[in-house]
N, C-alpha and C positions, 0 to 999 in steps of 0.2 A: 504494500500500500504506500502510495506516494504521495498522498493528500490527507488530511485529517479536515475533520468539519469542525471552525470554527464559531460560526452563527448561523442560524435557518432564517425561517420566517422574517426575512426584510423583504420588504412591500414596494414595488414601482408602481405611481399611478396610471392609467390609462393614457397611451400615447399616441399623437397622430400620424408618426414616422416621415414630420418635414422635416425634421432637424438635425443637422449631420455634427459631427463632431470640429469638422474644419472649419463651421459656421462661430464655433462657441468660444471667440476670441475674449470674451470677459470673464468665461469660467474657466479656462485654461491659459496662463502664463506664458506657456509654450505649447507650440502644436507641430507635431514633425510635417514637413512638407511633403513626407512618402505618403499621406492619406491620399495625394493631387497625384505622385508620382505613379504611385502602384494603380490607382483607380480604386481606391477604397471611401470613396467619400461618395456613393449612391445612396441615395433616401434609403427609409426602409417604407415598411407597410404599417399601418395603426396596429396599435396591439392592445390587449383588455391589461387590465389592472394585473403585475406578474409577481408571485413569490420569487427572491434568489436565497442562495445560500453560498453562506462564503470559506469555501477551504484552505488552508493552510500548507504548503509543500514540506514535506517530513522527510523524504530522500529525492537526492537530486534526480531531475527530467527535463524531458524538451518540452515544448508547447503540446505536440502529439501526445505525447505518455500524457502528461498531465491531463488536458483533456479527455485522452479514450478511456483513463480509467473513469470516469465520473458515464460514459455514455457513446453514445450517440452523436459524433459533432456537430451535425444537422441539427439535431434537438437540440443542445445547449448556447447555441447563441442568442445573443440580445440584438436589439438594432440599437444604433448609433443614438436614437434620441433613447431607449433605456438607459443606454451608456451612462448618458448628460444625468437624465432622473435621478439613479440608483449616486452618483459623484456625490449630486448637491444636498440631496435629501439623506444621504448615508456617510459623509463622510468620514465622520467618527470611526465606520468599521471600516474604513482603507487605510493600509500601512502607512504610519505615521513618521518611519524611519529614513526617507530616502528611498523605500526600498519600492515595488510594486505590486500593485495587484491588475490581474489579466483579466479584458473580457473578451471574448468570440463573439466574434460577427461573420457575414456575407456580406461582401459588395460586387456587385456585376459578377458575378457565380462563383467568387471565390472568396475562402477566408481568411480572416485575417486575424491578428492579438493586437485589443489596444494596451497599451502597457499604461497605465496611468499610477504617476508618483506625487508624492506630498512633501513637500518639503517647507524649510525655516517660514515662519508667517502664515502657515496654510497653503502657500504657491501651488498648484499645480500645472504638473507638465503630464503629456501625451506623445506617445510613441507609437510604431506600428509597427508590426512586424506578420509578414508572409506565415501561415501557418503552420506550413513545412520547414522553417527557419530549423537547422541541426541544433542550434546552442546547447548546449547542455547549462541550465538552469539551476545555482546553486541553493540547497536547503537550508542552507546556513543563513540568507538572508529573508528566510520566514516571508517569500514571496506566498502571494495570495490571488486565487482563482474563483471567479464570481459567477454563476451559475445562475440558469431559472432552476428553482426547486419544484423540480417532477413530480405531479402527482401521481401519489402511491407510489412513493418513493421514500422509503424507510430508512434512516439516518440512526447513525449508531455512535456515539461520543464516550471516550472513555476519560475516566476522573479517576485520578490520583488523589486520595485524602488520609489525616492523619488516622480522622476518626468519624463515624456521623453517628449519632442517640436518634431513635426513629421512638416515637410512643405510638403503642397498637394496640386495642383492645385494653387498656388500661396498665397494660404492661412496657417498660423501656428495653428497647435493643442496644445494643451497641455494636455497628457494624464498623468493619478495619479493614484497611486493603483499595483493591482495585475495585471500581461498582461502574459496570455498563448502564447505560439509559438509552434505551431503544424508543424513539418515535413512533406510536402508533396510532394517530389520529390520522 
C-alpha cells in the first residue's frame, strides 16, 4: 500500500465546469504555463455536489502507482473548476509544507496531475505534469492525493494509541494497541 487515507468526506459544491485552472490568476500565485503548453487547460463538464478524500503517500510512487492503487483513473478525476472549489474551500487539508498535493484530471482526452503547493503567507503555486510522467515521487515528503470519494467505497484508517477507556453496558474497557475503523455508511 502506497497511500494511506488521511481525511474523507470533504465536500465540493456543484460546479459548472467554465473554469479552468489557467483562468484562476488570483487564486494561484503561480501557474505553470504547460496547462497552454500541453493543452491541459479545456473546460470540463458541470458536475453535482462531489465527496473527495485525501490520501497521504506512505512509500515512494509515480503518478500511475499512486493513482491505480486508489482505482480506476477514469473515475478519479476532478475537473479543473473542482480543482479551484476543493483549493479555496479546503485549504487547511493541502500540504502546508512546500510540499504537494495531486489532483487528476482530463483535458482534450488526456490526463494530467495538477501539482498544487502552499507555501510562506498561504501562496499558492500550480504545476502540471503528463500523467505518465516516470518521476519517482518521494514518501518522505508526505505528498498528498485528492480523490472523489467513491460510492461504496469502504475506507479503512489505522490508529496508533496509547490507550482508549470505551464505557458499554455500564461496564469500562480498556482497549491498547492498534484499532482499525472501517467506514461503513
Amino acid at each position: 500500500m502506497k497511500l494511506t487515507l488521511r481525511t474523507d468526506n470533504l465536500i465540493i459544491s456543484k460546479t459548472s465546469g467554465k473554469k479552468t485552472i489557467s483562468q484562476k490568476t488570483k487564486l494561484f500565485s503561480w501557474i505553470d504555463p504547460d496547462f497552454g503548453n500541453y493543452g491541459a487547460d479545456e473546460k470540463g463538464k458541470p458536475k453535482p455536489k462531489t465527496t473527495c478524500a485525501v490520501y497521504e503517500l506512505v512509500e515512494n510512487a509515480t503518478l500511475r502507482e499512486m493513482f491505480g492503487e486508489l482505482g480506476d483513473p477514469q473515475k478519479l478525476c476532478l475537473t479543473q473548476e473542482q480543482i479551484i472549489e476543493f483549493v479555496k474551500k479546503h485549504k487547511e487539508e493541502l500540504n502546508q509544507d512546500g510540499w504537494a498535493d495531486f489532483f487528476l484530471f482530463e483535458s482534450n482526452g488526456q490526463l494530467f496531475v495538477a501539482y498544487v503547493s502552499v507555501y510562506s503567507g498561504g501562496r499558492l503555486k500550480v504545476d502540471v505534469y503528463h500523467f505518465g510522467y516516470s518521476y519517482v515521487w518521494n514518501a518522505g515528503y508526505h505528498y498528498r492525493v485528492v480523490v472523489p470519494q467513491l460510492a461504496g467505497r469502504s475506507h479503512t484508517q489505522d490508529l496508533e494509541l496509547d490507550s482508549l477507556t470505551l464505557e458499554l453496558g455500564g461496564k469500562t474497557y480498556k482497549v491498547e494497541g492498534e484499532i482499525k475503523l472501517k467506514e461503513i455508511k
